[in-house]
C-alpha positions in Angstrom: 128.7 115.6 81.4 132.2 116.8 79.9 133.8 114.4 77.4 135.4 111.0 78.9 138.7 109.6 77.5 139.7 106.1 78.0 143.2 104.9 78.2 143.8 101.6 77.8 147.5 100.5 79.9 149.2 97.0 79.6 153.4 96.4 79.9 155.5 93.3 80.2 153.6 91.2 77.7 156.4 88.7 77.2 155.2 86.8 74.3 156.4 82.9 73.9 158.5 82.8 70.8 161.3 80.6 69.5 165.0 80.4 71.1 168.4 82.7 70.6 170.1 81.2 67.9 173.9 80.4 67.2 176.1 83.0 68.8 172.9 84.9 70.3 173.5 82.4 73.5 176.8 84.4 73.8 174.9 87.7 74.6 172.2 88.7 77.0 170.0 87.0 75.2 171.3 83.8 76.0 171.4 84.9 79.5 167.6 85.9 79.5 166.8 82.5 77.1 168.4 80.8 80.5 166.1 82.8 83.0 163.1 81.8 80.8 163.7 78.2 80.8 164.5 77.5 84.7 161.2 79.0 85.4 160.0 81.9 83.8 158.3 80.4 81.1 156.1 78.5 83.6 154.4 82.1 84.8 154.1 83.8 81.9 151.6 82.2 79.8 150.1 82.5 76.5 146.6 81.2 77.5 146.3 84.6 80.1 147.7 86.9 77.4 144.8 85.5 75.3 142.3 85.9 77.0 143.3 89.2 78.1 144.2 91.0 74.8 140.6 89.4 73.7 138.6 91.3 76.5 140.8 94.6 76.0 139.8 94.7 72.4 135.8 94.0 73.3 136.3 97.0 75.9 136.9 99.3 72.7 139.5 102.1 74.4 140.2 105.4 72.4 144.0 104.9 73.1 145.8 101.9 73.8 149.0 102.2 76.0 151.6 99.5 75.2 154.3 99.7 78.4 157.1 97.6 76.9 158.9 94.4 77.2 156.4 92.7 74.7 159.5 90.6 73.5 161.7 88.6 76.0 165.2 88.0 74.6 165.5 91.0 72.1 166.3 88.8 69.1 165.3 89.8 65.5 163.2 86.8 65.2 161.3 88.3 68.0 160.4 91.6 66.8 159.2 89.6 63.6 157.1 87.4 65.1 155.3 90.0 67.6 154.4 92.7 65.0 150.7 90.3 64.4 150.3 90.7 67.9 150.6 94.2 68.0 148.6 94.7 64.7 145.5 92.2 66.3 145.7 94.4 69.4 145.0 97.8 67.1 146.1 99.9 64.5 149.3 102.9 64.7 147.0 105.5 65.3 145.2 103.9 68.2 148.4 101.7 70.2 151.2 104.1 71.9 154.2 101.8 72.5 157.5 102.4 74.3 160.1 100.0 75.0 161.1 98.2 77.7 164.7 96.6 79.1 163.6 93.0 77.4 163.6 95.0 74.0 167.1 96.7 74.6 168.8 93.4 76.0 171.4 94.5 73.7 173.2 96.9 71.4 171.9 97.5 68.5 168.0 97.1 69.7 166.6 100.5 68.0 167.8 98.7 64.3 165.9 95.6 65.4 163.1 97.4 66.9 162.4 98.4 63.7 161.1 95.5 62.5 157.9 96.3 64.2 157.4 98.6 61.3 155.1 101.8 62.1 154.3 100.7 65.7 158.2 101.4 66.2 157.6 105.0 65.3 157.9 106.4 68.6 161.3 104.2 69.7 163.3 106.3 67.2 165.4 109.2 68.8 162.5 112.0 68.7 161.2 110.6 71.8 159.8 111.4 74.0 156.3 112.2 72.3 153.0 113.9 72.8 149.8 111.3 71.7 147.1 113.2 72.1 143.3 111.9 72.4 140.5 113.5 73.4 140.9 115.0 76.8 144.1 113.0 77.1 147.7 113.9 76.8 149.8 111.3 76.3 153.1 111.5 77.3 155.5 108.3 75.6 158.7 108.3 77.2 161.7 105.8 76.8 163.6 104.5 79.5 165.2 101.6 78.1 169.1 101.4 77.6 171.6 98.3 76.5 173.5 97.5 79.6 175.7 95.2 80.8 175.0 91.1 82.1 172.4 90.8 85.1 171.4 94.3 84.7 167.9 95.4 83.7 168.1 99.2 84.7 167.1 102.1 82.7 167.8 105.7 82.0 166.1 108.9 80.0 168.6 110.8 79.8 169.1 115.0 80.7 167.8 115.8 77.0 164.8 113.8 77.2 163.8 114.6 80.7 163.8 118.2 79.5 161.7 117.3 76.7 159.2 115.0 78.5 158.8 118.4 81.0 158.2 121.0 77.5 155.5 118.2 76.1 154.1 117.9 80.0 153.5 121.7 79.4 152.4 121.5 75.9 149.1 119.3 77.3 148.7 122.1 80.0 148.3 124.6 77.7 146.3 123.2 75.0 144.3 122.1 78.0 144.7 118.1 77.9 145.2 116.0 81.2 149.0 115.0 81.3 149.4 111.2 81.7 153.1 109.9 81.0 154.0 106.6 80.0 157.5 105.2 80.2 158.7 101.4 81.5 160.5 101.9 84.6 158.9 103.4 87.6 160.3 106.8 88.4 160.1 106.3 92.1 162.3 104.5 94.3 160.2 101.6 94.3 163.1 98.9 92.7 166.3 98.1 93.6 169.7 100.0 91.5 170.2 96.9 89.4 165.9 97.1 88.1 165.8 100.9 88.5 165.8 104.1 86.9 169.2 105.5 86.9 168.1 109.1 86.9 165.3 108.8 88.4 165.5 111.4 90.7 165.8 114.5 88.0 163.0 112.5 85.9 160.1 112.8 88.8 161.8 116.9 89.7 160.7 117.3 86.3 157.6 115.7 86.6 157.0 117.6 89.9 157.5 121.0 88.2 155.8 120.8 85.1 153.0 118.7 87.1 151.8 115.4 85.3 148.5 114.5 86.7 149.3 110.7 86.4 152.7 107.9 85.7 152.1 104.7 84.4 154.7 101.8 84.2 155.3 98.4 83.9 158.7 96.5 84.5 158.1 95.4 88.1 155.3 92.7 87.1 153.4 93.8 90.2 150.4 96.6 90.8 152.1 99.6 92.4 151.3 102.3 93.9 153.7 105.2 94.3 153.5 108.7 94.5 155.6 112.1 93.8 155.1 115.1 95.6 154.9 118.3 94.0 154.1 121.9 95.6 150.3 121.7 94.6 149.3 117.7 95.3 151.3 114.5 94.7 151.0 112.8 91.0 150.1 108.8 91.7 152.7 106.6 89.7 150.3 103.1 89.0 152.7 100.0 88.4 150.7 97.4 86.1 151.2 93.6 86.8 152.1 91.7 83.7 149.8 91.1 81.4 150.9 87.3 80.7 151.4 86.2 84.6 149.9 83.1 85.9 148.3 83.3 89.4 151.3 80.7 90.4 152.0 82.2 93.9 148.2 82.8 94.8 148.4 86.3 94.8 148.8 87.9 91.2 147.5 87.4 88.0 147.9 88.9 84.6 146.0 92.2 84.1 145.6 95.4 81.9 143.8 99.1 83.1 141.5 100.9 82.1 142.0 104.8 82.1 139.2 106.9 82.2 139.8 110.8 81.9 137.0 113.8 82.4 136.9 117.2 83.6 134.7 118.1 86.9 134.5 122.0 87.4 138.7 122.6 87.9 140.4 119.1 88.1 141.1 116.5 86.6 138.9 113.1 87.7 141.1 109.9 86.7 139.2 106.7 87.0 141.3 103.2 87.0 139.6 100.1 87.0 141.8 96.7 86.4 140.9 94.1 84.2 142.0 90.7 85.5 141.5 87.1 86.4 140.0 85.0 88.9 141.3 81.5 90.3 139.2 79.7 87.6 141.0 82.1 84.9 137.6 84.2 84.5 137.0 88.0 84.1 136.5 90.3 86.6 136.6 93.7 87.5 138.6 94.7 90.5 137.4 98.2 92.7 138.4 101.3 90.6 141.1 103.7 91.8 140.0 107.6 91.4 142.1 109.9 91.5 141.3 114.3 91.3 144.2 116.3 89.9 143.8 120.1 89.6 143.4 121.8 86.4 146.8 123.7 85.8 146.8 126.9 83.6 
């Protein structure tokens, strides 16, 4: 049996924290404090993020793959206050994090992110990065922008889209399955005000360097999506938030799990998801499987 890698996906953590302060009300922030308080705060709870992050570390991944918004008004207390979190989930060397729009509510986000000491590392301007981990190459790509009131798009911009495509590549040839890991969803999946601003150049890029797999966050739903490229069409898996209560019947909070081996000349990707039942208990839904040829 060839080597397995498991990749371990959650996004849109949303930790409960303390208030904007003072003239942060004035700002997105405020705006965002608002949307928590009419009714956000009632689905996203700490008592599924709990009991999730608990069962993730049991599960003992070899990567962990941290989608973004883990904070929700971008405020410097924030940051402070969701570095334990981060450090309880693992250490730098084992959690790949890239931000989300909650992060980069406004101006001036990279200086604050950076009170996340080491587990900012990979929000500075070298990204987009190359985490690599057994068979796995890890992709970490940032799609969060500041932008203006009731907008929570993103962008990646011509020189990092070129530069996600040479590190896409890079796993090719040093023969590591390509799995890329940015916030928004690079399909058409969201509306313009949500979405991906460039989205179209980021999945050509994706389509001609050929990523065997997308993950994302931001629409606190599973997705499923896919781009086409010449060869096959790369699956783009949306991840429900990992603190959302099952208050319309339907979703709960959930992380992935990722597992990665070669069979003869492709790639076999494994998903299972990790989430809760009505009584908030564990289970295992029916793993996704994907096969992605081998490119050289």
């Amino acid at each position: 049996m060839s080597h397995r890698t498991r990749l371990a996906h959650l996004s849109d953590i949303h930790l409960p924290s303390s208030l904007p302060r003072g003239s942060q009300w004035l700002s997105k922030c405020g705006l965002s404090a608002l949307s928590w308080l009419a009714g956000k705060r009632k689905k996203h709870l700490s008592s599924i993020t709990d009991i999730l992050q608990q069962d993730l570390i049991d599960s003992a991944p070899d990567l962990i793959a941290v989608g973004g918004d883990v904070v929700n008004f971008g405020t410097s207390q924030e940051f402070q206050a969701s570095q334990p979190w981060l450090q309880k989930l693992g250490t730098t060397d084992k959690v790949v994090t890239v931000p989300g729009n909650h992060e980069a509510l406004t101006r001036g986000w990279k200086k604050r992110i950076s009170l996340w000491g080491d587990y900012a590392s990979l929000h500075e301007e070298q990204m987009p990065v190359l985490r690599k981990e057994g068979v796995i190459g890890l992709i970490a790509v940032s799609t969060a922008v500041a932008t203006p009131p009731f907008m929570a798009s993103g962008k990646v911009g011509a020189q990092h889209i070129k530069a996600m495509g040479d590190l896409i590549a890079e796993a090719h040839s040093q023969n590591l399955c390509p799995v890329v890991l940015m916030h928004h969803p690079p399909t058409d999946i969201t509306s313009r005000r949500k979405g991906l601003s460039d989205h179209k150049a980021v999945c050509q890029e994706l389509s001609q360097q050929g990523a065997a797999l997308v993950l994302h966050g931001h629409t606190h739903h599973a997705e499923l999506s896919w781009i086409n490229t010449p060869l096959n069409a790369i699956p783009v898996l949306g991840i429900p938030s990992f603190s959302l209560s099952r208050h319309d019947g339907r979703y709960s909070g959930a992380w992935r799990m990722i597992e990665v081996h070669k069979e003869k000349s492709d790639w076999i990707i494994s998903v299972t998801e990790r989430t809760l039942d009505e009584e908030d208990n564990l289970q295992s839904l029916t793993p996704l499987r994907f096969s992605q040829p081998i490119k050289k």
